[in-house]
N, CA, C and O of each residue as an XYZ file, in Angstrom:
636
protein
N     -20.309    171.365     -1.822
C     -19.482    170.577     -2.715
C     -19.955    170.749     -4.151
O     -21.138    170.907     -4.452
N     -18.953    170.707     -5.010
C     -19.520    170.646     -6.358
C     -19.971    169.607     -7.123
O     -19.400    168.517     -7.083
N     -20.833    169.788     -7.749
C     -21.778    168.740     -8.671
C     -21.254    168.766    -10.008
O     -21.110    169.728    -10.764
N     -20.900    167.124    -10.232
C     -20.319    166.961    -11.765
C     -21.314    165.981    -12.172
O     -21.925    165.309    -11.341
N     -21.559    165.842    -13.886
C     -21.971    165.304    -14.649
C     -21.131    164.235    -15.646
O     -20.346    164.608    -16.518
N     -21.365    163.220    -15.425
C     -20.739    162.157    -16.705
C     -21.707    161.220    -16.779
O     -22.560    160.837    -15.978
N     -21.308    160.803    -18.320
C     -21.578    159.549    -18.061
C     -21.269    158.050    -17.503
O     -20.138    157.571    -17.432
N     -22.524    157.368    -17.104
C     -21.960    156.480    -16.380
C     -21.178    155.232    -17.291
O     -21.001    155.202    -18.509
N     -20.760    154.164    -16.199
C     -19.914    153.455    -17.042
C     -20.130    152.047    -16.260
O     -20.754    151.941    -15.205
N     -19.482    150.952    -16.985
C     -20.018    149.444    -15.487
C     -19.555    149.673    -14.490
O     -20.365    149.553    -13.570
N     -18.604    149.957    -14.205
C     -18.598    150.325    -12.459
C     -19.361    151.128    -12.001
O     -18.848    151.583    -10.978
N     -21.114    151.930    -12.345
C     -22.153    152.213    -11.548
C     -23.015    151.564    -11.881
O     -24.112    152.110    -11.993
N     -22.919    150.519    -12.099
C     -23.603    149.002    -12.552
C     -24.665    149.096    -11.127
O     -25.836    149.379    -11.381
N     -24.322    148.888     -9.766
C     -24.453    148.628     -8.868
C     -25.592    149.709     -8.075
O     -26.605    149.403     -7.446
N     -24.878    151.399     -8.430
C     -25.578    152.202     -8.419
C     -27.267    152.157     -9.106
O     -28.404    152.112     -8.636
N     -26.625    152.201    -10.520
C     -27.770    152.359    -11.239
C     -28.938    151.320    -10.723
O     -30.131    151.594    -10.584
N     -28.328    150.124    -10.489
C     -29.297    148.820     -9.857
C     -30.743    149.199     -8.797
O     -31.967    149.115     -8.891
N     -29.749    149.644     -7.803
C     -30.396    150.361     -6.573
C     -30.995    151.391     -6.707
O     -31.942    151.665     -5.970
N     -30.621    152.114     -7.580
C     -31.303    153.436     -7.163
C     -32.527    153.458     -8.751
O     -32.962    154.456     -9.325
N     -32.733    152.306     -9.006
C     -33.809    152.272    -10.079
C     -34.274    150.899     -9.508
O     -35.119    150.331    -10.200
N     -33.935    150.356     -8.538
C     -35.262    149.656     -7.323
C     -35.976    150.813     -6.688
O     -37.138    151.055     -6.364
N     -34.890    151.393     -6.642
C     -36.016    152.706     -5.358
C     -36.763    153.910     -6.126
O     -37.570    154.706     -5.646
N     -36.257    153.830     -7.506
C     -37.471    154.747     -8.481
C     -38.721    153.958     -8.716
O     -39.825    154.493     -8.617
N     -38.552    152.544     -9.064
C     -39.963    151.697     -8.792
C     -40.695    152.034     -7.777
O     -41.824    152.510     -7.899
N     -40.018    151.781     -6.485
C     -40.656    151.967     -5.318
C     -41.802    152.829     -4.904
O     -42.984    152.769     -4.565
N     -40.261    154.138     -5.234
C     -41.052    155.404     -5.028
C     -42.615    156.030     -5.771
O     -43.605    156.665     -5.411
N     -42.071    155.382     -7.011
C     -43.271    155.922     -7.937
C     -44.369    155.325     -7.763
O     -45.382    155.849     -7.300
N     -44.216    153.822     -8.234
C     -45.369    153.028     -8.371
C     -45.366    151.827     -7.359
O     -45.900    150.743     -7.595
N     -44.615    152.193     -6.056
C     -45.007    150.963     -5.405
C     -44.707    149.647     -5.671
O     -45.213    148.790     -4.947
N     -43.936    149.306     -6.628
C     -43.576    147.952     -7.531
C     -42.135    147.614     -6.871
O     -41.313    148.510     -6.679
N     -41.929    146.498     -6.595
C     -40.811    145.860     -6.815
C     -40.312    145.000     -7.989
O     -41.054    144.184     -8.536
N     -38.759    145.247     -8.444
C     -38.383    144.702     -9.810
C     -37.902    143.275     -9.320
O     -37.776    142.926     -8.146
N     -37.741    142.777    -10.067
C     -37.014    141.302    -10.259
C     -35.603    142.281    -10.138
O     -35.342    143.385    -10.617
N     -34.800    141.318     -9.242
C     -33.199    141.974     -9.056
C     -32.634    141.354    -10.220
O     -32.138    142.195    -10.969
N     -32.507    139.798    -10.762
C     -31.705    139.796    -11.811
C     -32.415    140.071    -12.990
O     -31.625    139.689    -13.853
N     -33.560    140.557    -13.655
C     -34.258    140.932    -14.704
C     -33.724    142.363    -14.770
O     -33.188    142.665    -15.836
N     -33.784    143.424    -13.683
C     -33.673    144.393    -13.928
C     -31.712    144.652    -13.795
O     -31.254    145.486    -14.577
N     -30.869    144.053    -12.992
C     -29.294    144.003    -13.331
C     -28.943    143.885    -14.782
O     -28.123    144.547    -15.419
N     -29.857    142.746    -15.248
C     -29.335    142.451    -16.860
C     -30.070    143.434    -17.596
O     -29.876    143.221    -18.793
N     -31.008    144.648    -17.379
C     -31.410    145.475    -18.259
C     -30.334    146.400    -18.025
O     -29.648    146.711    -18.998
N     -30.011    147.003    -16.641
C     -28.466    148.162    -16.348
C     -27.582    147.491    -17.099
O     -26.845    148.082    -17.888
N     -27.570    146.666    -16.995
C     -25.728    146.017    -17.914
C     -26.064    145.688    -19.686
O     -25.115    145.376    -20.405
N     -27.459    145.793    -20.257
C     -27.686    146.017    -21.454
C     -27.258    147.358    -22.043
O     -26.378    147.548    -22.884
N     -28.060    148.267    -21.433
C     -27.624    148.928    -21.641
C     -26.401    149.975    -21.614
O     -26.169    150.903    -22.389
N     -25.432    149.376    -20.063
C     -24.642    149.763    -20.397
C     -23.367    149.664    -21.607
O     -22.650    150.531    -22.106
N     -23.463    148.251    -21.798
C     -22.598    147.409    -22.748
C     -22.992    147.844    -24.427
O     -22.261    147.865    -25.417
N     -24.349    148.148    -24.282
C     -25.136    148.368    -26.002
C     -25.322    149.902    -26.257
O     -26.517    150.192    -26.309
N     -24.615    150.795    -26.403
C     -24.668    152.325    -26.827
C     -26.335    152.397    -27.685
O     -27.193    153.164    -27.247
N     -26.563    151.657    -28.707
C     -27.662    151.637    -29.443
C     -29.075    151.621    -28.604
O     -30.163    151.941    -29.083
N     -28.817    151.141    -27.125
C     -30.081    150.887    -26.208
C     -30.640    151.877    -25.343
O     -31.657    151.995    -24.659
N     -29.130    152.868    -25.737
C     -29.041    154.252    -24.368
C     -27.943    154.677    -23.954
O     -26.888    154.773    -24.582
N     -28.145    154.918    -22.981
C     -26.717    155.441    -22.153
C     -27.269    156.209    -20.583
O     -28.228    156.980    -20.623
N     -26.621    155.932    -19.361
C     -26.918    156.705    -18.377
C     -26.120    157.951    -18.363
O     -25.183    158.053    -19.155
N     -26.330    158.670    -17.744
C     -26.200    159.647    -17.005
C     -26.236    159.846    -15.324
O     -27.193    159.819    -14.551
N     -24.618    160.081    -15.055
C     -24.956    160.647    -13.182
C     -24.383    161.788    -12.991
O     -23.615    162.394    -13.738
N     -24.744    162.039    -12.062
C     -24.411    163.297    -11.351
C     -23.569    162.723     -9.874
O     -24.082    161.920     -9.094
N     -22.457    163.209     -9.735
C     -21.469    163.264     -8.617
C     -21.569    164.385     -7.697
O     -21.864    165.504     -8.116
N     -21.305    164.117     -6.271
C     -20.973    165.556     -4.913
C     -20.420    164.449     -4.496
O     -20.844    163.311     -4.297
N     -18.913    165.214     -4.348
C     -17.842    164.602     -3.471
C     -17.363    163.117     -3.920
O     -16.818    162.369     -3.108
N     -17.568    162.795     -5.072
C     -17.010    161.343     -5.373
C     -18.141    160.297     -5.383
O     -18.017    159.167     -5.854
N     -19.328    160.825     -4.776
C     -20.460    159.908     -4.760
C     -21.779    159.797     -5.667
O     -22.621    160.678     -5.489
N     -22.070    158.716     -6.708
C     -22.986    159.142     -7.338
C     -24.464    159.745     -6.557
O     -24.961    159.008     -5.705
N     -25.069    160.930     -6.825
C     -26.493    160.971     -6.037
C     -27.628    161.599     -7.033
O     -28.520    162.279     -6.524
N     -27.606    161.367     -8.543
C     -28.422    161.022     -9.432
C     -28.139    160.494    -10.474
O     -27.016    160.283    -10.932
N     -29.641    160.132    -11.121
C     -29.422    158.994    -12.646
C     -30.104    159.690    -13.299
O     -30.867    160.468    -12.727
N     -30.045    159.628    -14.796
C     -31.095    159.620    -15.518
C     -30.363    158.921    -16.874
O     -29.174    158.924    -17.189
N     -31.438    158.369    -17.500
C     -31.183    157.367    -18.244
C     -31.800    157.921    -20.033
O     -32.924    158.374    -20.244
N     -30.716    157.716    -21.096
C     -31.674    158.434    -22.540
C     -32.154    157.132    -23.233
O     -31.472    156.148    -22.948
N     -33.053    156.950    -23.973
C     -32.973    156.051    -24.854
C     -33.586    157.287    -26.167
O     -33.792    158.488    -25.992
N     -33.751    156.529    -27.375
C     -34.066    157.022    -28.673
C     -35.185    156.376    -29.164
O     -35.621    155.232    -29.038
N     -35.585    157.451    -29.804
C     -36.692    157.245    -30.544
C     -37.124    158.077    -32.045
O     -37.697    159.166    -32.057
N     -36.673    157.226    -33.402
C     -37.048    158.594    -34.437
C     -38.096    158.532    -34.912
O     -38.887    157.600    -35.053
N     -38.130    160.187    -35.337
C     -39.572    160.677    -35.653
C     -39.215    160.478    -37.231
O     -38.091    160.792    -37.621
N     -40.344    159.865    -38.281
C     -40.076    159.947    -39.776
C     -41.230    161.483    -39.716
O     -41.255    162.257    -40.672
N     -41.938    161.666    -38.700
C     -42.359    163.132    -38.992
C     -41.129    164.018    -39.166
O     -40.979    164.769    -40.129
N     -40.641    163.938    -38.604
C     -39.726    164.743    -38.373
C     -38.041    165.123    -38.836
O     -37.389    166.167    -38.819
N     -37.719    163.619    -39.271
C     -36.729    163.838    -39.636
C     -35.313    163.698    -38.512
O     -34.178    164.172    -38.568
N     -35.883    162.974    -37.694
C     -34.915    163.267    -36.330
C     -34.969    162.681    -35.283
O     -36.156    162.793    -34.976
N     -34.244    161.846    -34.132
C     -34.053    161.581    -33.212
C     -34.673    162.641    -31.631
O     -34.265    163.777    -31.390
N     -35.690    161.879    -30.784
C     -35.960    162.107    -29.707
C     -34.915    161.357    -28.618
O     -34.555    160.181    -28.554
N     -34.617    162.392    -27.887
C     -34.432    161.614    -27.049
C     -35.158    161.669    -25.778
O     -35.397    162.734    -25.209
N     -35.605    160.202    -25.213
C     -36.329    160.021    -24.288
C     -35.567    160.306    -22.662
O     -34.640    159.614    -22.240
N     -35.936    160.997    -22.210
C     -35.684    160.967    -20.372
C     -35.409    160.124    -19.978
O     -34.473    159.888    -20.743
N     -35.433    158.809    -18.905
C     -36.174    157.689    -18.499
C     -35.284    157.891    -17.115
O     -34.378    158.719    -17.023
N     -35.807    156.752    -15.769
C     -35.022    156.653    -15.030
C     -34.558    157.218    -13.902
O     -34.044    156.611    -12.962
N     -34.744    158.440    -13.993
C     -34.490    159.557    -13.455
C     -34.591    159.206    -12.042
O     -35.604    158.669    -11.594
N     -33.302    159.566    -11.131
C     -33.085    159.286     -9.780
C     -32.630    159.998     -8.942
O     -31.406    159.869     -8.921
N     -32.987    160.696     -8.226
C     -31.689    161.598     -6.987
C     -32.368    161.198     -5.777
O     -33.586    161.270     -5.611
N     -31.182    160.600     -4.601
C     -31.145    160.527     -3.548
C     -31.301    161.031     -2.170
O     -30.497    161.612     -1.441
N     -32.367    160.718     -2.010
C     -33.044    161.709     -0.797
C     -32.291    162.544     -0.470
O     -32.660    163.718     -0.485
N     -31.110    162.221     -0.105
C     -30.040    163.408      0.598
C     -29.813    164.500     -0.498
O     -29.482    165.647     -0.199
N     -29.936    164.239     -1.300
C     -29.492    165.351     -2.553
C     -30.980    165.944     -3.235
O     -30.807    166.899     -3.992
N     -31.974    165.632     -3.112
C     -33.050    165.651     -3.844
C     -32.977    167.552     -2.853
O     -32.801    167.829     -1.667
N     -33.205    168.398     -4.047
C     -34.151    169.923     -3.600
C     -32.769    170.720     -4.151
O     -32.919    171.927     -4.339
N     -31.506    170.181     -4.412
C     -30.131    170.621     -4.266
C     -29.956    170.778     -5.757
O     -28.761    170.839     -6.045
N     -30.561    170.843     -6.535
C     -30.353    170.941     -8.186
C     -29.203    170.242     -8.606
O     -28.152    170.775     -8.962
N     -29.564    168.350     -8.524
C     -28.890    167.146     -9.100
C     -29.920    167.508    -10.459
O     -29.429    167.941    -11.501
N     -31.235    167.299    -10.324
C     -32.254    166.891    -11.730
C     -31.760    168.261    -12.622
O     -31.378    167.802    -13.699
N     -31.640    169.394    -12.635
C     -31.419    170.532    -13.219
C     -29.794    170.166    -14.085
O     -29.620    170.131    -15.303
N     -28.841    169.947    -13.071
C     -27.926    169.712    -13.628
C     -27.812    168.641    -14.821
O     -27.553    168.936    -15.988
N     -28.083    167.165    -14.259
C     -29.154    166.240    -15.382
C     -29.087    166.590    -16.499
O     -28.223    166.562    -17.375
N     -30.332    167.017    -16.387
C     -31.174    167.275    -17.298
C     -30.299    168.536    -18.313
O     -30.354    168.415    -19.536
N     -29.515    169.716    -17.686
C     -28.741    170.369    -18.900
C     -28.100    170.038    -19.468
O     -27.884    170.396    -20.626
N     -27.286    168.816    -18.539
C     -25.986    168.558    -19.823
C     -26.630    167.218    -20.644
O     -26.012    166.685    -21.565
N     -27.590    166.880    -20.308
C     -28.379    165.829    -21.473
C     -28.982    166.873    -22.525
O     -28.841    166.484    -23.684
N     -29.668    168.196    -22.380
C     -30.377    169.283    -23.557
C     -28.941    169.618    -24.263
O     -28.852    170.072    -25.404
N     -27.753    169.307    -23.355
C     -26.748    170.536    -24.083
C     -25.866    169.234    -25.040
O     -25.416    169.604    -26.125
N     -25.763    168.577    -24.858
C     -25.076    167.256    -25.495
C     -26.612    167.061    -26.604
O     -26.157    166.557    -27.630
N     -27.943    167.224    -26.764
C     -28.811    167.322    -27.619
C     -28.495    168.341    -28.335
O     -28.063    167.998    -29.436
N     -28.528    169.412    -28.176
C     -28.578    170.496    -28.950
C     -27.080    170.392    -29.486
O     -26.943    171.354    -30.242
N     -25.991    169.719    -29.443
C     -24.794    169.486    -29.947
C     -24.686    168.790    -31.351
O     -23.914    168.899    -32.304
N     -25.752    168.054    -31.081
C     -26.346    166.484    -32.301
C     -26.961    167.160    -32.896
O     -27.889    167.772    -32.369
N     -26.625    167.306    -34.365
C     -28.043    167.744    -35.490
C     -28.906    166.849    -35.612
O     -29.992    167.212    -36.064
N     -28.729    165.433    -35.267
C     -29.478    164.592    -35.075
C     -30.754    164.343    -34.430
O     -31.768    163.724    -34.749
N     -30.317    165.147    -33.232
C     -31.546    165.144    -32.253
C     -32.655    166.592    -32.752
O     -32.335    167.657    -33.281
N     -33.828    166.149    -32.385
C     -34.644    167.326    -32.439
C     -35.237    167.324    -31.561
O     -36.362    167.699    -31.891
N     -35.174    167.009    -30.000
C     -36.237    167.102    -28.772
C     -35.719    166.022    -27.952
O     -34.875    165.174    -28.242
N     -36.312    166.182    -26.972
C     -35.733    165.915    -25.566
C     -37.862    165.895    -25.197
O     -38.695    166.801    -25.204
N     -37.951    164.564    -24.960
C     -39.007    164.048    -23.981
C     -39.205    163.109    -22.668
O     -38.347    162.299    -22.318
N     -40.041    163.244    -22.199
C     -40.243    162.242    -20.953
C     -41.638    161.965    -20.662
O     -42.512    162.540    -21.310
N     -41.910    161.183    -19.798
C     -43.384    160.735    -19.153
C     -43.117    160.783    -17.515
O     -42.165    160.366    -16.855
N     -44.277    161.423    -17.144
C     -44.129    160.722    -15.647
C     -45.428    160.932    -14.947
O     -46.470    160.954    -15.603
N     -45.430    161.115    -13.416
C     -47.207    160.133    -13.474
C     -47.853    161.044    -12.895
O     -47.578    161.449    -11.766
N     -48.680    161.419    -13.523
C     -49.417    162.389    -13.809
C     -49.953    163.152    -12.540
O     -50.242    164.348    -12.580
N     -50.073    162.302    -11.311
C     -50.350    163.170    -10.132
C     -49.033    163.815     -9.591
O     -49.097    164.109     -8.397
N     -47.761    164.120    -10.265
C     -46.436    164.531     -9.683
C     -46.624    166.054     -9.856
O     -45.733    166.609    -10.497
N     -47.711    166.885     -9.358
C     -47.369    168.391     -9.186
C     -46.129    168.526     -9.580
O     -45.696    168.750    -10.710
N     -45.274    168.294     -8.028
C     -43.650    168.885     -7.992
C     -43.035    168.878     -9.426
O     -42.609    169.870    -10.017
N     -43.068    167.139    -10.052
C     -42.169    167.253    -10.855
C     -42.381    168.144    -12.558
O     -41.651    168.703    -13.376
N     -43.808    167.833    -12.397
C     -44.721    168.959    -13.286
C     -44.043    169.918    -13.286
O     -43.249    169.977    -14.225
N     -44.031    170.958    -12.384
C     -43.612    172.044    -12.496
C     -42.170    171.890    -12.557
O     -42.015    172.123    -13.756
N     -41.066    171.675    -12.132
C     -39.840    171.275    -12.367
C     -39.309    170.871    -13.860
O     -38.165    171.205    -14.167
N     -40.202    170.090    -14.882
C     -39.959    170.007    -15.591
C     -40.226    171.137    -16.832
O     -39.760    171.147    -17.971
N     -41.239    172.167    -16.111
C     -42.246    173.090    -16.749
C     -40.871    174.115    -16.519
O     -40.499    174.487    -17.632
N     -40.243    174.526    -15.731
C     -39.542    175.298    -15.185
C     -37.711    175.295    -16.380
O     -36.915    176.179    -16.694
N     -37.790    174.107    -16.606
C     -36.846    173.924    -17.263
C     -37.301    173.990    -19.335
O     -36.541    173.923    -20.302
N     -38.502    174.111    -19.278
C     -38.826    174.598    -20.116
C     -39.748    173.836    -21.516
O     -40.017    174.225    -22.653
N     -40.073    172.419    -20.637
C     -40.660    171.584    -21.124
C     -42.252    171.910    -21.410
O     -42.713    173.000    -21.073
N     -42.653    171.416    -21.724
C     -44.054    171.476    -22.166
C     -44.860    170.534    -22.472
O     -44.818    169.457    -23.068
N     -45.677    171.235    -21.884
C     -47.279    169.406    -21.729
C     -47.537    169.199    -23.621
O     -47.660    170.078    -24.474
N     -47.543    168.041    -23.733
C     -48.087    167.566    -25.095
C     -49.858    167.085    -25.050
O     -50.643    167.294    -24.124
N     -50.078    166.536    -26.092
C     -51.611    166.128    -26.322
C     -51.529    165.360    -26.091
O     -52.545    165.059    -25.464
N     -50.458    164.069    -26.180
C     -50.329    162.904    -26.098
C     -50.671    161.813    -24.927
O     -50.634    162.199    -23.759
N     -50.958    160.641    -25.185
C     -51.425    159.871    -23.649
C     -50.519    159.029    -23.568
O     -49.453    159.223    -24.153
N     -50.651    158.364    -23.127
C     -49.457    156.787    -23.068
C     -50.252    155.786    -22.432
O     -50.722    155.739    -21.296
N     -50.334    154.589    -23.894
C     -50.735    153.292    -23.173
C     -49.917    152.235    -22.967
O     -48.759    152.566    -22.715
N     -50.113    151.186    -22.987
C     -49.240    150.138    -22.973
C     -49.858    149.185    -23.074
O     -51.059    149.128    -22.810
N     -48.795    147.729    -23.695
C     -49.640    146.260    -23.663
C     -48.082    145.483    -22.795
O     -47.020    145.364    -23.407
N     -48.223    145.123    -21.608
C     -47.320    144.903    -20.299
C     -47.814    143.986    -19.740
O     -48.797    144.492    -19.199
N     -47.795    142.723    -19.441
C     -46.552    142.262    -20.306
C     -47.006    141.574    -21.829
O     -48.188    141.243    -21.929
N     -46.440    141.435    -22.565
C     -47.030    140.976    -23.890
C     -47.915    139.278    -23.882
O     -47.090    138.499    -23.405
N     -48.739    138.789    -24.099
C     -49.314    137.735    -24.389
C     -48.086    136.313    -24.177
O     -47.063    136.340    -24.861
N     -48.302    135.279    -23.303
C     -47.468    134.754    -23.183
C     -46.434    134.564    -22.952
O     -45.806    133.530    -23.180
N     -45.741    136.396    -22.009
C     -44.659    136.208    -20.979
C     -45.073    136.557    -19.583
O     -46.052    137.194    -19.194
N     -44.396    136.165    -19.126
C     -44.762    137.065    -17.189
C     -44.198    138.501    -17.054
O     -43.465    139.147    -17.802
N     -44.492    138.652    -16.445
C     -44.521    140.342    -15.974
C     -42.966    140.079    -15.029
O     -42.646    139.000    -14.531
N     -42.246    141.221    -14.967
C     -41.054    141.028    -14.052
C     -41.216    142.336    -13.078
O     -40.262    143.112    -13.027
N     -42.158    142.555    -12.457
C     -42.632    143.530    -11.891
C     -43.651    143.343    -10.594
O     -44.802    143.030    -10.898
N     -43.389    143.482     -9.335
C     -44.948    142.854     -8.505
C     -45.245    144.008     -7.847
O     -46.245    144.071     -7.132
């Protein structure tokens, strides 16, 4: 079957929900708060300024996500856009959903004079996706990533 790309819209409200419980899962073992994390899918779907998803379709059915947000560089002069999110469904996972993804998010970048790069994070023992992302032509930075989660005087929406 053939694999299409759009973006998503509120009617994969539901999608996006689920299948970014089961990217928690998968990755880090975490379960989300169901209505903390519904009202972050429907932020961003409703707020263009916050992001925008991305799915991938076979046969009428969504069976990946990936999610952009922004970030500008005053080095640079230009808009990153960040990865995030990123989902394909066991049944589809090895079938080049993430490839597809991931081009028409570089090719809708490279469209924008705006944008100057296309980044992501992910956790650091992921061989597979290492190379997958290496393959598509990405490249390891110097950079680390910390965090302060949850900030001083809220709860965490994460267990």
């Amino acid at each position: 079957m053939t694999l299409s790309v759009r973006r998503a819209t509120p009617a994969d409200e539901a999608t996006l929900v689920m299948f970014n419980k089961a990217i928690a899962w998968e990755t880090e073992h975490k379960r989300l708060d169901p209505a903390v994390l519904a009202a972050g899918v429907r932020a961003v779907l409703a707020d263009p300024a916050r992001g925008f998803y991305t799915v991938a379709e076979r046969g009428g059915e969504v069976v990946g996500q990936m999610m952009i947000t922004f970030e500008w560089s005053d080095w640079r002069n230009g808009w990153f856009w960040w990865v995030q999110s990123v989902y394909v469904h066991e049944d589809a996972r090895r079938g080049g959903v993430f490839r597809a993804l991931y081009r028409a998010i570089e090719q809708q970048a490279a469209a924008d004079p705006s944008v100057i790069g296309l980044r992501l994070y992910f956790e650091t023992d992921n061989a597979r996706a290492r190379a997958t992302y290496r393959a598509l032509g990405m490249t390891d930075t110097t950079y680390g990533l910390m965090e302060r989660y949850p900030l001083p005087g809220r709860e965490s929406h994460v267990s």
